[in-house]
N, C-alpha and C positions, 0 to 999 in steps of 0.2 A: 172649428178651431184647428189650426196647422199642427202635425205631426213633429212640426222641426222643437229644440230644444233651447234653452235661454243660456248662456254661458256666464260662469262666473269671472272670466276677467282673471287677475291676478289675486282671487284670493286665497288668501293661507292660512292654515293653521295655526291662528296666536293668538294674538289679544284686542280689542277693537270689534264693531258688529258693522253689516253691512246688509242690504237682503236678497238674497235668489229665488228667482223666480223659476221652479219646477214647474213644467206642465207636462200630465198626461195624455195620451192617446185619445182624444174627444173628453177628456175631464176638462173641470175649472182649474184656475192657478192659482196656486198657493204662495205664499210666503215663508220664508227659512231663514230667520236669522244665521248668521254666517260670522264667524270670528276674522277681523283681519291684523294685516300685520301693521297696522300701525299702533304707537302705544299711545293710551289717555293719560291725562296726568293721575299722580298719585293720588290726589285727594278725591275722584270719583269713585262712586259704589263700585263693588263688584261684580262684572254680569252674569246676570242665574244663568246658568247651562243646562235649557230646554233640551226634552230629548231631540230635536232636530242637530242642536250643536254636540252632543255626545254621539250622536249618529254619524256625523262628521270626524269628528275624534277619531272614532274606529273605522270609519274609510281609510285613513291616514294611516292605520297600520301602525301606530307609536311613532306618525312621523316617518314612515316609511318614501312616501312617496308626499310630493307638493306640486304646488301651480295647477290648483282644481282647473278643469276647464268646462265637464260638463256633468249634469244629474240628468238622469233619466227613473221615471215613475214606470217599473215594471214588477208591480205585487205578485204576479201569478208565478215566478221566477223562485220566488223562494220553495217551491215544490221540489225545486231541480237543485238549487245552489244551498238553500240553507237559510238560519237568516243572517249569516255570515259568508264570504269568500271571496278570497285573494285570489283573483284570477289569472293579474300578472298582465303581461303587455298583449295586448290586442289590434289587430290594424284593420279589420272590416269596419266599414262604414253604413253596414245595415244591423237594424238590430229591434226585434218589438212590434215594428211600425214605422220606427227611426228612422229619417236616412237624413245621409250629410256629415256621420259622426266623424268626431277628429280621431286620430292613434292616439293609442297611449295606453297606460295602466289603469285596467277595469278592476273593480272591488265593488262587493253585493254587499249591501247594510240595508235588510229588506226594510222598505219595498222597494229601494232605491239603488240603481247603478251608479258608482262616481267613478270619473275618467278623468286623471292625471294627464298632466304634459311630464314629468320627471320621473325619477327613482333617485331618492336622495334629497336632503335637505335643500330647501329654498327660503329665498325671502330674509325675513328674521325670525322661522322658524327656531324650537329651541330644540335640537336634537336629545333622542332619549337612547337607553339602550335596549338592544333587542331583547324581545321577550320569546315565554315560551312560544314555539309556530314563528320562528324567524325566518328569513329569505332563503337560506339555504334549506331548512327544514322543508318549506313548501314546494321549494323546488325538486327537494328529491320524491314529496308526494307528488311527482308529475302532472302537477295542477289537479291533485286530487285521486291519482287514480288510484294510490294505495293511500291505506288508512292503518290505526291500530299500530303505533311506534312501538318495536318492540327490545330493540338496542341498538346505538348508535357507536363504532369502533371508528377510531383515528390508524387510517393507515396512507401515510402520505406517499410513498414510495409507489402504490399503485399510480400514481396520476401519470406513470411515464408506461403504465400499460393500458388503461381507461380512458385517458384525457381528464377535462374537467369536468364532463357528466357522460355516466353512464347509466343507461336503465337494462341492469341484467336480465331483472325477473327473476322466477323462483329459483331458489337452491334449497339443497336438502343436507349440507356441509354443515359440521358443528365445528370447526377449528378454519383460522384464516390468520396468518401474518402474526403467527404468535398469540391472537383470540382465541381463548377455547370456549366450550360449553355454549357456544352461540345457538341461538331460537333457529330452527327453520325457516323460512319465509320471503318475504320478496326483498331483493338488494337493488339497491340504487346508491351507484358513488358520485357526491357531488364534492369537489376535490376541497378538505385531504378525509375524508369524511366518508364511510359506506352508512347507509343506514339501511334495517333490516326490518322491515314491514310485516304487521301477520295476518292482514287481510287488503286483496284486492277491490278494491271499490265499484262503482254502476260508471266512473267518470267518463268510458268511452261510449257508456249506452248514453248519457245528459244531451241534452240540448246545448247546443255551445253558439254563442254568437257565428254566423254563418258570414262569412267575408265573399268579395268578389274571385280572389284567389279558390277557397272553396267549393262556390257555387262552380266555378269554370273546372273544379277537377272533379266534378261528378259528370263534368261530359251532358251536361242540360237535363240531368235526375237518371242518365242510363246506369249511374250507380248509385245507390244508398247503403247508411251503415256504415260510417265512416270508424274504422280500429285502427289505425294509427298513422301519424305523419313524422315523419323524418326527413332531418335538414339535409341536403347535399346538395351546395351548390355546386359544387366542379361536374356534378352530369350535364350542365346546361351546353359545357361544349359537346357531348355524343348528342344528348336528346332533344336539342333547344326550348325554345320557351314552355312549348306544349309538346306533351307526348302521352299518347293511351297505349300503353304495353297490353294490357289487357292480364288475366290471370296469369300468376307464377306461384311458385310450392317454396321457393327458396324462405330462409330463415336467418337470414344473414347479409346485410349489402354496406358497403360506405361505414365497415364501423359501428353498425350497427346490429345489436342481437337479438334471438328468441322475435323474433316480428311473423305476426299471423299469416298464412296465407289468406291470398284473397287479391284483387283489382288493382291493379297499379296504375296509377295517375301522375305524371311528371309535370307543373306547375312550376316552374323555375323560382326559387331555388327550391322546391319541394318535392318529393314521395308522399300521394295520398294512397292510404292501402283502403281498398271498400271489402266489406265481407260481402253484397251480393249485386248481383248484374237487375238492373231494372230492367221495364216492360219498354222504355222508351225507344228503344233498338233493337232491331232482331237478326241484324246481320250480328254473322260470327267475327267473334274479336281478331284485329290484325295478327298476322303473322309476328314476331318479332321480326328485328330490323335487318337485312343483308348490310353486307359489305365488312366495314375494321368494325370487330366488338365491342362494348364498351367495359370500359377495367381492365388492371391488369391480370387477374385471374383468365376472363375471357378472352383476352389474347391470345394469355399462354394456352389456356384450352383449344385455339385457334389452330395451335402449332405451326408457327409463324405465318398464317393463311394457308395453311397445307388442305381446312376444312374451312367451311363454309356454310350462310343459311341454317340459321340454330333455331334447334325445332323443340329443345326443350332441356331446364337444367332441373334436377334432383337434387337435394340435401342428404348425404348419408357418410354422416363422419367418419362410421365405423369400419368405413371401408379403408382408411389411412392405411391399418394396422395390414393389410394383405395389397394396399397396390403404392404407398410411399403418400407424397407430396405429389406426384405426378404420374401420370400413368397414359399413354396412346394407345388406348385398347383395338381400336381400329373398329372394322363394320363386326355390329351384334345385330340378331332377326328376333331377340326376346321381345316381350312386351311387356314383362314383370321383372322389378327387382326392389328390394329392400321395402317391398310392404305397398308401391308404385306398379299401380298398373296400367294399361291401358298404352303402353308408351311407345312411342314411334321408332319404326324398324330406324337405324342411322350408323355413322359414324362415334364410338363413345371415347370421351377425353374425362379422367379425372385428375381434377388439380384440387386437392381437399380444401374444405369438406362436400365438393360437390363433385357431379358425373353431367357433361355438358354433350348432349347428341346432337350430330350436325346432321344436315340433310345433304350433303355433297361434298366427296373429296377436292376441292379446289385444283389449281395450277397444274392439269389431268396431261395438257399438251407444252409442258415445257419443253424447248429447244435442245435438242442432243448436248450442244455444247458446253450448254448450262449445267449438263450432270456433273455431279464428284461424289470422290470417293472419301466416306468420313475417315478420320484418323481411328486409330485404335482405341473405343472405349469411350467415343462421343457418338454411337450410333444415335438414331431417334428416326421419329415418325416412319414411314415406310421401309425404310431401311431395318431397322430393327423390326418390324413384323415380317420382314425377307426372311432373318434369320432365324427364322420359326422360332422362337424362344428359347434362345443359344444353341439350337441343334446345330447350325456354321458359325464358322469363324474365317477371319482374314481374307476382308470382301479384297475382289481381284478387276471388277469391272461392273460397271451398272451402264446397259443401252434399252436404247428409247425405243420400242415397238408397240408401240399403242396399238395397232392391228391385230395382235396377238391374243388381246379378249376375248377375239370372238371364238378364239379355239380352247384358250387356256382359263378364261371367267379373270377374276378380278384376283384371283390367289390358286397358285399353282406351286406346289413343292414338287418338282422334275425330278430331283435327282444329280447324280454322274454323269456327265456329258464330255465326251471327248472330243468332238467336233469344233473347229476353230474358224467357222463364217456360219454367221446369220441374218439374216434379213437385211444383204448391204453392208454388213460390219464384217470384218476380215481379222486376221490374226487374232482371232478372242483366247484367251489361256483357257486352260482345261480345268474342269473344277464344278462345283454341285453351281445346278440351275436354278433360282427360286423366280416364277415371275409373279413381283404385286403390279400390277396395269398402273402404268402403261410402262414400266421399265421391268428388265430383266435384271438380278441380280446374281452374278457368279462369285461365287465361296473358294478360298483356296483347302478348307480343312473342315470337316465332318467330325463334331463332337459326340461321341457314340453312347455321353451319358444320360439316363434318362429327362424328359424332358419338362419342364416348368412347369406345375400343376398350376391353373388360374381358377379362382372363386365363382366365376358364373354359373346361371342357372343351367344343368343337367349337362355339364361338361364334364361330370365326374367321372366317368371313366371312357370317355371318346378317344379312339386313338389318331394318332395325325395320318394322312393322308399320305403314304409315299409317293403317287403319281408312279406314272408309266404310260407305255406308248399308247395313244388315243382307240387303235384296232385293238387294244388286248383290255383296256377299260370295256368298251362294247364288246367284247365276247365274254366278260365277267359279266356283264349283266343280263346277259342272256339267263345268268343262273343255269350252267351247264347244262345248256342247249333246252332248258324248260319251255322257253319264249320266241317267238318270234316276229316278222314282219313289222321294225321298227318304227313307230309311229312318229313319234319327237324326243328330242333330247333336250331339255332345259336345265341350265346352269345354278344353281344356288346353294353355292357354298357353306350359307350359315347352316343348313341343315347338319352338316357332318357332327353337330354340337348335340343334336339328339336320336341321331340313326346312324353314326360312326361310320367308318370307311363303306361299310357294304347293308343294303336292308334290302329283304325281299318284302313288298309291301302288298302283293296280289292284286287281285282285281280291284280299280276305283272309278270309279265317276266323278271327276272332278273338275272343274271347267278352269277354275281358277288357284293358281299356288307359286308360292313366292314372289309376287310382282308379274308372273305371266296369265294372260291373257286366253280364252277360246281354245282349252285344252284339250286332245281326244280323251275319249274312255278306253281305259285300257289298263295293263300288267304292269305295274310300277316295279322298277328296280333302281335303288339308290347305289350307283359307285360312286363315291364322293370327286370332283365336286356334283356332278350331274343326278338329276333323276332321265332314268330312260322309259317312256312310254310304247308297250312293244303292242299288236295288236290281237295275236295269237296265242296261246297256250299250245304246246306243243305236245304232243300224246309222247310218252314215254315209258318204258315196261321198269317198272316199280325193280329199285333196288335190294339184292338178295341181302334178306332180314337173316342177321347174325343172332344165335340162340341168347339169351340175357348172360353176362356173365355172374354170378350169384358171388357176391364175396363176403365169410363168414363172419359174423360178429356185427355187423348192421343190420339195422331194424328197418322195415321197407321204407321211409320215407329216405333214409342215408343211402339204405341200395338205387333210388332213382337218384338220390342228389350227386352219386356218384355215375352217375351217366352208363351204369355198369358195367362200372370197374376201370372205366377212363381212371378217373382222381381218385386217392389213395390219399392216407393220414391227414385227417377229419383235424383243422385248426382249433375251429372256433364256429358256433353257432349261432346265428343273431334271428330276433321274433320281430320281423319288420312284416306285420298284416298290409299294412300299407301299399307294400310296393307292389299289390297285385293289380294293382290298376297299370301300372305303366311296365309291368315287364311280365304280365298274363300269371297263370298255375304254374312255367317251369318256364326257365330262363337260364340257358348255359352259358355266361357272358364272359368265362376263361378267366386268365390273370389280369390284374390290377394289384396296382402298388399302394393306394390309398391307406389311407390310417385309419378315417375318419367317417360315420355313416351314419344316417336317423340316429342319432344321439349316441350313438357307440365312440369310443375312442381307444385310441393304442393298437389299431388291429395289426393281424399279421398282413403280411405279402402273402397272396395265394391264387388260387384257384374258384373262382364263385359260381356260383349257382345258386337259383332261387328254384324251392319247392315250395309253394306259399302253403303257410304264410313264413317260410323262412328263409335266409340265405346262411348258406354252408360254405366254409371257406378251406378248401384243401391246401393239404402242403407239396404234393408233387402229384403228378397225372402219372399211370400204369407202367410195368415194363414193356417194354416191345416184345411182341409176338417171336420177329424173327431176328436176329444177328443178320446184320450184311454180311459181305465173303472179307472184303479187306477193309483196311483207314481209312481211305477216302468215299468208299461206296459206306460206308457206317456214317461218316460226315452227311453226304448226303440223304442219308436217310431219318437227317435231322434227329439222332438218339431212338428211331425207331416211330418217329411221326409217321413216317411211310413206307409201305412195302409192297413187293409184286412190283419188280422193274423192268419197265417196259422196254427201253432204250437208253442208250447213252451216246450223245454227237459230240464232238469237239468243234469248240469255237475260241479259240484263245482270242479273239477280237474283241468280244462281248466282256474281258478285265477292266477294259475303260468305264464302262457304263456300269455293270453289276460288282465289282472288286473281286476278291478271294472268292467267298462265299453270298448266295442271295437265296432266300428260301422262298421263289416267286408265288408258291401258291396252285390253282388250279388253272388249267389256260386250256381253250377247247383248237386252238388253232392246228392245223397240220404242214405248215412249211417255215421254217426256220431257215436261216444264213445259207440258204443254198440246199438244206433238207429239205425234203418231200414226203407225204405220207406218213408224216407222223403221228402216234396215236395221242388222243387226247389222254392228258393226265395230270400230274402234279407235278413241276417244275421245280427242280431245286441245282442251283450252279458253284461248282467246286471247281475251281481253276484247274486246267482248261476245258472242262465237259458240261454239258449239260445233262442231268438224271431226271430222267421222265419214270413215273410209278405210277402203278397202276389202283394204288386205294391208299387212303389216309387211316393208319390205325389207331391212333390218339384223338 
């Protein structure tokens, strides 16, 4: 016997009998009186109402829906459905064994399927009124998936922030729109109406009639476990008919909330979400899509195509509160954040409540001409990463030297430059250099106050990078003359995020790091942005050990934290066990302004040091050993940082580039501006001389 179905024609729910023929999947056929809409006269009996005809009755829903067209004999069904449910509209035409089925409104009156052409009276039905489980009620049980009514609030005013239906999901809110004392539980608005559910139901684990649409967005079974489908058709212009995005973590698309992660399957106009990848494929799921984004969040994440090739979005609201609505964080090398691991080095853009990482700065060789200069107070995308976060102000010129990466990496803070031609450009005005690649940015004005603390991981107390001449970078990395015979120098600036301007990293074997390739072994020294590979250790007669200074009234772990006798008046003392994994038994990491640390808060400004398991927070470092002779040699001796002065040259040239004062540091070179033979030392510039010293006593 044929699998296909008998249809009933136009009949309806009234008064009048007729008979339908039900047939099962290889069963016999039955008979089912059927009530039609025609009327008998009044002087005939009454007709008994078999349970076939009240089985009917309650298809109908009180009359809910008319113009039966089909039954289907599917007993095993009521495992899954009940021996009741409103299913609501349906448009697959498989179903059981079935096929050929017409659309329409499915309702279970076990053991039987009935499939409507309407919703709403037909015929000469006689309409009733809804009872309890009316249309909107069942709609907000999301055909089922919440159960357990636990109060229903009229707030009509939402529908101009929900629409006509929304499925929130849970909250844990006892007050809304003037409702108090409300249950916890799942919300669903179907407009003007929230209702508040107190149990989620199995509806997404059920069987559900399986449609062509469906079956085509599991990709021919490569997914199963279908948790949820959402309407949007306006993606069909980004994604067209078909589309397999493959896994996403988002929680949020089209208006729509709280939605699982899991497989995303685009079905025009649909979103199938799958909770797992089947066996049927084993290539790895596509890339997301190149080229214009889709949405407008994703655009603007785009930063008007300034990025490109999107490698993966995160959900984490809570980040609004530290980076706005908007945020072009530029290139991060993390791999973790907000609980997210695993995640691909990129480009990071937050447009709340997500963080969108691109795999490529776009539009890399624009045309010189094309540059401009923003107005005041519309900086964005590279331009404002120029200005190292507000350290410049009042941009004077932006030129194109894409060439310059290969000297400079993809971010350089230069400095003071006085020089007015570069690379082909002539009359350039004077004024701080920053280059983000491929253009150079010049600053008319250097903002001297401290600079933008940002939220990432282990940036907490990084300092920025001042740059300087590329010959005086490699002879700081040398680590005063420890190192030598330089093997390679590889660029990667994200590092300065966990090893700060300068790290001596010793001896590595390491082939591969940062994106590079067939690395030698060898004496790692990090000056930001570079690590330097040298090949040699260089013998050198150990430094004359000064006697411990002992200072009274500290107990030995304060006499080492105090570096002995460096730092003075003891802040504040924090039990951070922890932090001996990443900054060893003793860790002298100087001042930081921070407030905030392994769960402490309010601290002071100081001085830190770690003695594990604790860090010690001073309030000033020692007096100087010696007085200079006058003001400006006292200047220079930065308050007594330095003494034993070795030399002093004049160079009133070097105003442009370093200002009044620069307190360079240690530098092993021996010819300056025309000097010769000078002794290596510590560098500090006081308009117009340079003071060269021979030991750092702080």
């Amino acid at each position: 016997m044929s699998n296909r179905f008998w249809s009933a024609g136009a009949g309806c729910l009234a008064l009048g009998v007729v008979a339908l023929l039900v047939v099962g999947p290889g069963a016999e056929a039955q008979k089912i009186k059927i009530i039609t809409a025609q009327q008998p006269p009044a002087a005939q009996p009454r007709v008994e109402e078999t349970p076939e005809v009240e089985a009917l009755k309650k298809a109908s829903v009180n009359g809910k829906y008319s113009k039966l067209l089909v039954v289907i004999h599917v007993p095993k069904d009521e495992a899954d459905y009940g021996k009741f449910n409103d299913y609501g509209e349906y448009v697959g035409d498989n179903w059981a064994g079935y096929s050929g089925l017409p659309n329409g409104f499915w309702v279970y009156v076990s053991p039987h399927w009935y499939i409507w052409e309407k919703q709403g009276q037909g015929g000469g039905a006689v309409a009733k009124p809804p009872q309890p489980g009316n249309a909107d009620q069942v709609k907000a049980s999301v055909n089922g998936k919440y159960s357990n009514l636990l109060k229903v609030i009229s707030v009509p005013a939402d529908r101009q922030g929900y629409g006509e239906f929304n499925d929130y999901g849970h909250w844990t809110g006892t007050s809304w729109a003037g409702h108090d004392n409300l249950p916890q539980g799942y919300w669903v608005y179907v407009a003007p109406n929230w209702y508040i559910w107190g149990k989620e139901g199995q509806a997404q684990a059920q069987p559900q009639p399986v449609g062509q649409d469906q079956q085509k967005a599991s990709v021919n079974g490569k997914y199963s476990k279908l948790l949820k489908v959402i309407d949007v058709p306006g993606d069909q212009a980004t994604y067209g008919a078909f589309y397999d995005w493959g896994h996403w973590t988002g929680t949020s698309w089209a208006g729509h909330n709280n939605l699982p992660q899991g497989y995303w399957v685009y079905v025009a106009p649909k979103w199938y979400i799958w909770e797992q990848q089947g066996q049927a494929q084993l290539n790895p799921p596509p890339q997301p899509p190149n080229g214009q984004p889709a949405g407008p969040d994703q655009v603007k994440a785009s930063v008007n195509g300034k990025y490109s090739k999107l490698l993966k979005v995160i959900n984490v609201p809570g980040d609004k509160a530290d980076y706005g609505e908007f945020h072009d964080y530029g290139h991060y090398t993390g791999t973790s954040w907000a609980g997210y691991t695993n995640l691909p080095v990129g480009y990071w853009v937050y447009v709340s409540p997500n963080w969108y990482i691109w795999g490529q700065e776009g539009n890399a060789g624009q045309p010189k001409d094309q540059l401009k200069v923003e107005a005041p107070g519309q900086l964005g995308g590279a331009s404002a990463k120029a200005a190292v976060n507000g350290k410049y102000s009042k941009l004077l010129k932006v030129i194109n030297v894409p060439a310059d990466k290969d000297d400079y990496g993809e971010f350089h803070d230069y400095g003071h430059y006085t020089g007015t031609s570069w690379a082909g450009y002539e009359n350039l005005p004077v004024g701080y250099w920053v280059y983000v690649s491929p253009n150079w940015y010049i600053w008319g004005q250097q903002d001297l106050g401290q600079p933008k603390q940002e939220k990432f991981p282990q940036l907490k107390k990084a300092t920025l990078y001042r740059g300087g001449a590329p010959d005086r970078d490699q002879a700081r990395a040398t680590a005063d003359g420890k190192y030598g015979n330089l093997l390679k120098a590889i660029e990667v600036p994200g590092d300065q995020a966990t090893f700060g301007a300068f790290f001596d990293a010793g001896q590595k074997n390491v082939a591969t790091w940062g994106g590079h390739n067939n690395l030698p072994a060898g004496y790692w020294v990090y000056v930001a942005p570079k690590w330097y590979i040298w090949g040699q250790q260089v013998k050198q007669n150990p430094a004359p050990v000064k006697p411990p200074v002992v200072v009274p009234g500290l107990t030995p772990e304060q006499q080492k934290a105090s570096v002995n006798g460096k730092y003075s008046n003891l802040l504040r003392v924090l039990d951070v066990p922890g932090d001996q994994q990443s900054y060893g038994a003793f860790n002298e990491w100087g001042h930081w302004t921070g407030d905030t640390w392994a769960g402490y808060n309010n601290l002071p400004q100081g001085y830190w040091v770690y003695v594990a398991p604790k860090w010690y927070i001073w309030g000033q470092q020692g007096q100087p050993q010696q007085l200079p002779a006058n003001a400006e040699q006292m200047k220079a001796s930065v308050n007594g940082k330095y003494a034993k002065l070795l030399k002093v040259i004049s160079v009133p040239a070097d105003l442009g580039t370093y200002g009044n004062f620069n307190d360079y540091g240690h530098y092993t070179g021996t010819s300056w501006a025309g000097y010769n033979n000078l002794p290596v030392g510590y560098w500090v510039y006081v308009y117009p001389n340079w003071y060269i010293w021979g030991q750092q006593v702080k």
